[in-house]
C-alpha positions in Angstrom: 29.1 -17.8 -29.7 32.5 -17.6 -27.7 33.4 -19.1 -24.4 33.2 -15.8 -23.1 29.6 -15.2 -24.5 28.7 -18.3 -23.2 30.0 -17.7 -19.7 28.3 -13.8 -19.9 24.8 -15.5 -21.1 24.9 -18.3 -18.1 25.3 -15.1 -15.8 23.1 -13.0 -17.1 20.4 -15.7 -16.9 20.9 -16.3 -13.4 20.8 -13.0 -12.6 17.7 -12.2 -14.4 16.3 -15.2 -12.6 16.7 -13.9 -9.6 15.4 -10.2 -10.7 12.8 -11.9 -12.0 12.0 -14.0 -8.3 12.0 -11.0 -6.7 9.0 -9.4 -8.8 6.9 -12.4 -8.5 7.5 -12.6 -4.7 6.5 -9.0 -4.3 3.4 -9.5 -6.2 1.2 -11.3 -3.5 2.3 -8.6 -1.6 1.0 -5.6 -3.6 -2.7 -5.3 -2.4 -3.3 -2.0 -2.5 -2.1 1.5 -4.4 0.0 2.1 -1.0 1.6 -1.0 -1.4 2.2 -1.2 -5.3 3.5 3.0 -5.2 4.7 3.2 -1.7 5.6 -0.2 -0.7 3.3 0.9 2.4 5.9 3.3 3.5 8.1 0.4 5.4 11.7 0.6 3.7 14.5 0.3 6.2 17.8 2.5 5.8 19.6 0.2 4.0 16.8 -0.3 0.9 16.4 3.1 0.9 19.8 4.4 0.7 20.6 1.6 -2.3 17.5 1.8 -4.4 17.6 5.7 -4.3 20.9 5.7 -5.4 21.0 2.6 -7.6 17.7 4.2 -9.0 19.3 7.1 -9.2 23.0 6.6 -11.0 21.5 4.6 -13.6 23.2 3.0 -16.8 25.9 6.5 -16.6 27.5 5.8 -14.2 29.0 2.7 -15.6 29.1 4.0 -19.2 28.0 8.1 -20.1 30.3 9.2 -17.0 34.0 7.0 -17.6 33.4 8.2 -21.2 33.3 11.9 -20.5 36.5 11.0 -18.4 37.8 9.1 -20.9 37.5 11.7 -23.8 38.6 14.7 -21.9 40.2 13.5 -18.4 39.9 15.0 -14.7 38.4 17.8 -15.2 35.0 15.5 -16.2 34.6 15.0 -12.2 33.0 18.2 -12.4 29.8 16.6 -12.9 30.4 14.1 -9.8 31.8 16.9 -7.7 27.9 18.1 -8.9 25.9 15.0 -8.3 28.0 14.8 -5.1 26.5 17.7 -3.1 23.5 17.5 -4.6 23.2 13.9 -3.4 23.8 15.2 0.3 21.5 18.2 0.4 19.1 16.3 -1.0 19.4 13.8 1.8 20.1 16.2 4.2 17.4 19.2 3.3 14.8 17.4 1.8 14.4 13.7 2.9 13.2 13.9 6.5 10.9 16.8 6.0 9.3 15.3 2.9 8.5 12.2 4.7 6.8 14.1 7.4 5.1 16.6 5.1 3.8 13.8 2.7 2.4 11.8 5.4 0.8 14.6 7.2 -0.6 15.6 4.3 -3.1 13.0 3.4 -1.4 10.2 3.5 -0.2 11.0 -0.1 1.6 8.3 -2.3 3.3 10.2 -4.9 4.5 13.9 -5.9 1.2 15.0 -8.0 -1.1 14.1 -4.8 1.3 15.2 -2.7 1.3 18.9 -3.9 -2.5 18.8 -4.0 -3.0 18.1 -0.6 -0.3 19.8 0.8 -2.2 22.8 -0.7 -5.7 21.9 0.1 -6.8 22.0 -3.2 -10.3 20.1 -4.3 -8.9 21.1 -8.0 -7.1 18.2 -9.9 -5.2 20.8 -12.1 -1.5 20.4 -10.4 -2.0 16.6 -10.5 -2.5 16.8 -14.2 0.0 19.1 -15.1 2.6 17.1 -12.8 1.7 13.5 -14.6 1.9 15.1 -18.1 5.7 16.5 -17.2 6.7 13.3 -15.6 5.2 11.3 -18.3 6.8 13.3 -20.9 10.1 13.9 -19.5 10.3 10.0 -18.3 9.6 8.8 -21.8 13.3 10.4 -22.3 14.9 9.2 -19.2 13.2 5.7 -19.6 15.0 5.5 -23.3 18.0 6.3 -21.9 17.9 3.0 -19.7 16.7 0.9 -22.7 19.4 2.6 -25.4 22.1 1.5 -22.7 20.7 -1.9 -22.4 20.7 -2.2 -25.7 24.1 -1.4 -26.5 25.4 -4.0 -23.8 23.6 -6.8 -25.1 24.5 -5.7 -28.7 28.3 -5.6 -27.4 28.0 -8.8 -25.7 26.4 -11.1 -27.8 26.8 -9.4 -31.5 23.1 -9.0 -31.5 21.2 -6.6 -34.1 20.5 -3.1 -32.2 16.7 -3.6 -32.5 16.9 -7.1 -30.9 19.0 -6.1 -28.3 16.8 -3.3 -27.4 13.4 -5.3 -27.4 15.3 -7.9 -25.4 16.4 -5.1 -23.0 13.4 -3.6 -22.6 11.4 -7.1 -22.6 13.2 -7.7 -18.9 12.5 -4.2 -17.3 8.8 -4.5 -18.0 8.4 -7.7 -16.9 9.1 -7.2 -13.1 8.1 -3.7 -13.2 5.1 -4.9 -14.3 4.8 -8.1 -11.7 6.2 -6.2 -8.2 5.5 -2.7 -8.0 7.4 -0.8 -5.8 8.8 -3.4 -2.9 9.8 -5.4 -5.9 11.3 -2.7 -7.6 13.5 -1.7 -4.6 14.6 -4.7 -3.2 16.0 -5.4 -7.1 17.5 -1.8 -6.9 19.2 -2.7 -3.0 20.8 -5.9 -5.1 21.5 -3.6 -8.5 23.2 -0.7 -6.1 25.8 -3.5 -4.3 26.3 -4.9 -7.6 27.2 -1.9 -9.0 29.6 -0.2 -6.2 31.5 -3.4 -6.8 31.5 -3.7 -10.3 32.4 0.2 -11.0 35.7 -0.1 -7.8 36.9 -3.4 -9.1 37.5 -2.3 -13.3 39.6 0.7 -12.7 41.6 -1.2 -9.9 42.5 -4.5 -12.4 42.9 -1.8 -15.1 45.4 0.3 -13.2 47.6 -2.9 -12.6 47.8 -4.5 -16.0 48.7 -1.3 -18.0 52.2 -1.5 -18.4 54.3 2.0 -17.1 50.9 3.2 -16.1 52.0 6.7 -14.3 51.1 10.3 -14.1 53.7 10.9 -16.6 52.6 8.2 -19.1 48.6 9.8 -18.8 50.0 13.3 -19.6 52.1 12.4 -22.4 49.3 10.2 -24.3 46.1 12.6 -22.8 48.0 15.6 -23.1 49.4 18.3 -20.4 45.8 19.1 -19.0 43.8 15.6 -18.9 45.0 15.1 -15.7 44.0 18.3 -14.2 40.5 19.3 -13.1 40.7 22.9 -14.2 42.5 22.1 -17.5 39.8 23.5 -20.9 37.1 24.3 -18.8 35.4 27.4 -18.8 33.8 28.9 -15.9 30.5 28.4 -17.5 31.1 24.9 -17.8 32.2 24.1 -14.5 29.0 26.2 -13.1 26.7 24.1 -15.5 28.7 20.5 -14.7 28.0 21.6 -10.5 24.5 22.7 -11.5 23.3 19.1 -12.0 23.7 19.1 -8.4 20.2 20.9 -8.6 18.4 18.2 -10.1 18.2 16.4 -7.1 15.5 17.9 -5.6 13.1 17.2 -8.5 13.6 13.5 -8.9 10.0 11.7 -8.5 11.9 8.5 -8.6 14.8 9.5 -6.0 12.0 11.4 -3.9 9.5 8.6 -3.5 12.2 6.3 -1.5 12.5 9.3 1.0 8.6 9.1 0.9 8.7 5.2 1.8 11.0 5.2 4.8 9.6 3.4 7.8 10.3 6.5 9.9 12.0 9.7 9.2 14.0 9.2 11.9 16.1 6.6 10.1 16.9 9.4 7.4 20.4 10.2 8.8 21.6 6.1 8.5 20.4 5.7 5.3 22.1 9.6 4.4 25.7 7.9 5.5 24.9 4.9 3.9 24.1 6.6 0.9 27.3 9.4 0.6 29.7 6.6 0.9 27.9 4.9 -2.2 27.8 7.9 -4.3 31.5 9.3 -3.1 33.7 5.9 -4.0 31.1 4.9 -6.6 31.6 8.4 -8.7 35.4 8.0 -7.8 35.6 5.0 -9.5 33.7 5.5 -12.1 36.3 8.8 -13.4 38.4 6.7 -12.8 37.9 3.8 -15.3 37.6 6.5 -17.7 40.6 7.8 -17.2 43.0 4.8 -16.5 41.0 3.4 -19.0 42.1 5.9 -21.4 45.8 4.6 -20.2 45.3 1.2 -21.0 44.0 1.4 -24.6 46.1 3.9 -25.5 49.1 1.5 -24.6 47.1 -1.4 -26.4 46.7 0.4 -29.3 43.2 1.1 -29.2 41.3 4.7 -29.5 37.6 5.6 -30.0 36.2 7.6 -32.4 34.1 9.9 -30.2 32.8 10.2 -27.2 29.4 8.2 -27.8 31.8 5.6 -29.1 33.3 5.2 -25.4 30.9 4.3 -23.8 31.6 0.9 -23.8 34.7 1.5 -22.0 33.9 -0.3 -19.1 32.7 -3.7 -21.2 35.7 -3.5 -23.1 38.0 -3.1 -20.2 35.8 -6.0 -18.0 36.2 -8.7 -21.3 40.0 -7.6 -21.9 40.9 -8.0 -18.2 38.7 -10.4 -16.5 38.1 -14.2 -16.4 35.2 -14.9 -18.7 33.0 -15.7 -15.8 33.9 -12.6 -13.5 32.9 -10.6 -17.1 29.5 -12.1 -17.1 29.2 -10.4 -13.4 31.1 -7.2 -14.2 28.6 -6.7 -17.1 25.7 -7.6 -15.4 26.3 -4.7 -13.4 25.8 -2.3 -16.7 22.4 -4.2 -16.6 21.2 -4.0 -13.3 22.4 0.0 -13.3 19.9 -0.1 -16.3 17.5 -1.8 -15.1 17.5 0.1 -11.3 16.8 3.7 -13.1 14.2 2.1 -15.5 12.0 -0.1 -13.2 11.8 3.0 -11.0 11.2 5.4 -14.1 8.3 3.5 -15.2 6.6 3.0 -11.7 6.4 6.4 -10.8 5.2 7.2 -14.4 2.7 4.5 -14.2 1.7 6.1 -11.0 1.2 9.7 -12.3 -1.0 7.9 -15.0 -3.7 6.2 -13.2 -3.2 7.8 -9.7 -3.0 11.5 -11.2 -4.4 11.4 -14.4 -7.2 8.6 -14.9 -8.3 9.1 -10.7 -8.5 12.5 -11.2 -9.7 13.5 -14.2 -12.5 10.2 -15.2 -12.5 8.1 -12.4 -12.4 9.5 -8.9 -14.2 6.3 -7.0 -12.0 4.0 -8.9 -10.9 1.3 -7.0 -7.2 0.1 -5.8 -7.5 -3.0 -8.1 -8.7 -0.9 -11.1 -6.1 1.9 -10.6 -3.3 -1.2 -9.9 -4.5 -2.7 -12.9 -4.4 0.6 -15.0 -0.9 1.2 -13.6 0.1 -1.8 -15.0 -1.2 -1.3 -18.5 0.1 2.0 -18.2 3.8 -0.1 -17.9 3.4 -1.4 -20.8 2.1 1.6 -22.6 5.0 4.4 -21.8 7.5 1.7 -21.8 6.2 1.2 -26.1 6.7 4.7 -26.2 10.3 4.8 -24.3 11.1 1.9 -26.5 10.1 4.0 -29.9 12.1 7.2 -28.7 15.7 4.8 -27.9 15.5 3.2 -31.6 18.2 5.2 -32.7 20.9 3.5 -32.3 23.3 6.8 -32.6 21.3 8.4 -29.6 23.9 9.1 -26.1 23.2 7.4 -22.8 24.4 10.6 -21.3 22.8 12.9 -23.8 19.1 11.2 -22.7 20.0 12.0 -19.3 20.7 15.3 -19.4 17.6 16.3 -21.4 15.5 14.4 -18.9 17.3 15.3 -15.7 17.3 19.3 -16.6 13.2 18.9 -16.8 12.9 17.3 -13.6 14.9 19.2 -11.9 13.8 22.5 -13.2 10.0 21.8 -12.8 10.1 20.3 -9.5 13.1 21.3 -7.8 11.9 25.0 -6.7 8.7 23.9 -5.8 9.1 20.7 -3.4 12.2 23.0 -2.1 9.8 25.9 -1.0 6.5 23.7 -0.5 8.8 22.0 2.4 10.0 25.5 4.0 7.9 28.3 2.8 4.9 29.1 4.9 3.6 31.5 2.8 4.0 29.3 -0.7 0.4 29.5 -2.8 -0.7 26.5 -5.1 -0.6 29.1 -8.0 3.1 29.4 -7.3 4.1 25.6 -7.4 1.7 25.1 -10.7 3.5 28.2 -12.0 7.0 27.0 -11.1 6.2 23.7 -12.7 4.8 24.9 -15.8 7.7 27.6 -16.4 10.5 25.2 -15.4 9.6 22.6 -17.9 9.1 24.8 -20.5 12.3 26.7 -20.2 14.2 23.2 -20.5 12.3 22.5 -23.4 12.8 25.7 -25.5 16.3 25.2 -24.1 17.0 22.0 -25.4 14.9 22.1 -28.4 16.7 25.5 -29.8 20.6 24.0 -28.9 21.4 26.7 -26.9 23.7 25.2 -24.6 26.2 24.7 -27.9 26.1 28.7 -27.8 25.9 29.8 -24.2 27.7 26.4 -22.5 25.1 27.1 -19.7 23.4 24.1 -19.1 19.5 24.2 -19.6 18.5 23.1 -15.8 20.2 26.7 -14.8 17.8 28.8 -16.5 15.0 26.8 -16.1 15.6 25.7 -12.0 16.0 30.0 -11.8 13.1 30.8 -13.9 10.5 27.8 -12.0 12.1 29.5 -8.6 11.4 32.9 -9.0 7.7 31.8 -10.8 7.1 29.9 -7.8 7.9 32.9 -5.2 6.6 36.2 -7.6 2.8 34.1 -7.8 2.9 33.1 -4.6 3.6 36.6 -3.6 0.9 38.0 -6.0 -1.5 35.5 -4.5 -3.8 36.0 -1.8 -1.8 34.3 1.6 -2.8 30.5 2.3 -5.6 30.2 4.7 -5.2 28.8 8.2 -5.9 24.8 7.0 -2.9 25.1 5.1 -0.9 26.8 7.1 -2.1 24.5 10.0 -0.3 21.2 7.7 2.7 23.1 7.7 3.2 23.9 11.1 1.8 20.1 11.8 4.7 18.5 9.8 7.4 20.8 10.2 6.9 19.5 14.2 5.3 15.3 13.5 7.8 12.8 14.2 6.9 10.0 11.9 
């Protein structure tokens, strides 16, 4: 092992220490479901701006995003132009009222119970069918996570790709598994500030030790279009790169942090807090694909695909950096892993035993058999994750697209209306759902993005949306209970 491996390993080990503290210090505190799913709603600004968005930007943002850039320049911003706004309107449209209309309606500590009560519903069929899409479209997102974790510890320390990915995965379920959700968002508070400075600092160092590094010198080695955002795009590319905007709204794990504010009156802080995260973080992270790109070229370096650079960032952070900064450049790939995971498998764990086992076979089960079938249910989906991200030729960003279309597709719509349509019928949302998910799935499993270029969240967010309003429609009107919640948490101030 090199001095630099050495240096990365002393790094990592202290960090994972201190991950690792964190989810034994959170454990006392976990008592009840509320606590272990909801942290009892009592997140300041600050926690919840970071872990949503830590959470939320996962192991892409330092490797699936500056590799799009780096392959095919600018005009790969699209996608954070995308994940831009949708990061705002989700913030803006959906945080505060969710808060409320959660709360108001029964207390309820995750999506599946969520839509149950806001509906007044004594059947358990929209909880069911909301834990099996979150289980199966988590098992995707929750191997994306490990397959990046894997390929940094296999860059690092020359480790076999199976060994690296148990070693990976090993780490996420172990705190996961310890904290719940305090001590998965206080990690993901610490991840998130890692990670903004980890993802400004690479491109910045890159920028100054690539010799004659100018516009010119980018165009003449990317070609006359990399640096242009317009440049070999399609319209139907640039409305499917925006469209991931859309996902946004149908993100359990991004949605539960609005549900955990203290108050929903400290929404618009942790909004600002957030978009300046997001904005320079996204920035950046084109960035070190792109002046990336400048600096290998001039070093005589190229990848073979874009899969292949993905490890742009580690290889810019161990070219560039003192061996000891490197350790905490790359511990930021980790911690972006291991922010979107923990959260992945929490919610997912949640759906399980809150949604599935509650409702379905135990409905006077108590918190401490529910908390201790969440926690098998950690270890149980993460197995599964761990089986689906044994390919080692399997794309970080590829993962997340599958699983991100699902999410936003099924859920999307139907917390969007369930938050500001009155007249919204539980038949629509479990229609929405239902139709959402399975018009990603056909999408994705028949390729046809390769032959259309739309992406599959399009069809399936417009399909789940006009489900959602033609059953609802078709449906007899909501009676006056319902109706009563949503007036009561359109106006609460909690």
């Amino acid at each position: 092992m090199n001095g630099i491996n050495i240096s990365v390993l002393i790094t990592f080990i202290i960090y994972l220490a201190a991950m690792l503290g964190i989810g034994f210090f959170f454990y006392a505190k976990s008592n009840n479901l509320s606590d272990y799913f909801l942290g009892g709603r009592q997140l300041n600004s600050w926690v919840t701006a970071l872990s949503a968005q830590a959470s939320d930007m996962s192991g892409w943002l330092l490797m699936g995003l500056p590799a799009a850039a780096y392959w095919s320049g600018i005009s790969a911003g699209w996608i954070a132009i995308g994940l831009g706004l949708g990061t705002y309107f989700n913030w803006k449209v959906v945080a505060s009222r969710l808060r409320r209309f959660t709360a108001v309606s029964g207390d309820s500590i995750t999506i599946p119970e969520y839509l149950q009560n806001r509906f007044k519903s004594k059947s358990v069929a929209v909880r069911s069918i909301c834990a099996v899409i979150i289980f199966i479209f988590f098992l995707v997102y929750t191997a994306s996570a490990f397959n990046a974790g894997a390929k940094l510890f296999q860059y690092v320390f020359n480790l076999d790709y199976v060994l690296a990915l148990t070693i990976g995965a090993v780490i996420i379920i172990s705190y996961t598994f310890l904290g719940g959700f305090l001590a998965v968002c206080w990690t993901d508070f610490f991840q998130g500030i890692l990670m903004f400075f980890a993802i400004v600092i690479v491109p910045v160092v890159a920028a100054f030790k690539t010799p004659d590094l100018s516009v010119n010198m980018l165009t003449s080695l990317g070609g006359s279009g990399f640096l242009s955002l317009f440049s070999g795009v399609t319209f139907a590319t640039v409305i499917s790169s925006l469209a991931w905007g859309l996902g946004y709204f149908g993100m359990p794990h991004i949605l539960t942090r609005f549900m955990a504010i203290k108050s929903s009156s400290m929404i618009k802080k942790s909004r600002i807090i957030a978009m300046v995260w997001v904005a320079i973080s996204l920035t950046a992270a084109i960035a070190v694909g792109v002046v990336g790109f400048g600096y290998m070229e001039s070093a005589g370096i190229a990848y073979a695909s874009k899969g292949a650079a993905e490890i742009i960032f580690m290889d810019l952070a161990t070219k560039l950096m003192p061996p000891l900064l490197t350790g905490v450049l790359l511990s930021a790939i980790l911690a972006a892993v291991m922010s979107t995971a923990d959260s992945q498998l929490l919610v997912t764990a949640s759906a399980v035993s809150n949604d599935f086992y509650k409702a379905l076979f135990r409905k006077n089960a108590s918190d401490k058999e529910l908390m201790l079938v969440s926690r098998i249910s950690v270890l149980v989906i993460a197995a599964i994750a761990y089986l689906i991200a044994l390919d080692p030729n399997s794309s970080v960003m590829g993962l997340v697209s599958y699983a991100w279309a699902g999410f936003g597709a099924a859920f999307g719509p139907v917390i969007l209306l369930s938050l500001f349509w009155r007249r919204m019928t539980l038949k629509g949302a479990v229609a929405g759902m239902v139709s959402g998910g399975a018009c990603v799935l056909i999408w994705e499993t028949l390729k046809l993005e390769a032959t259309t270029s739309i992406y599959s969240l399009i069809p399936g967010f417009a399909l789940s949306l006009l489900c959602v309003f033609a059953f609802s429609k078709l449906d007899k009107e909501p009676g006056d209970d319902v109706k009563e919640i949503f007036e009561k948490a359109k106006a609460a101030n909690i």
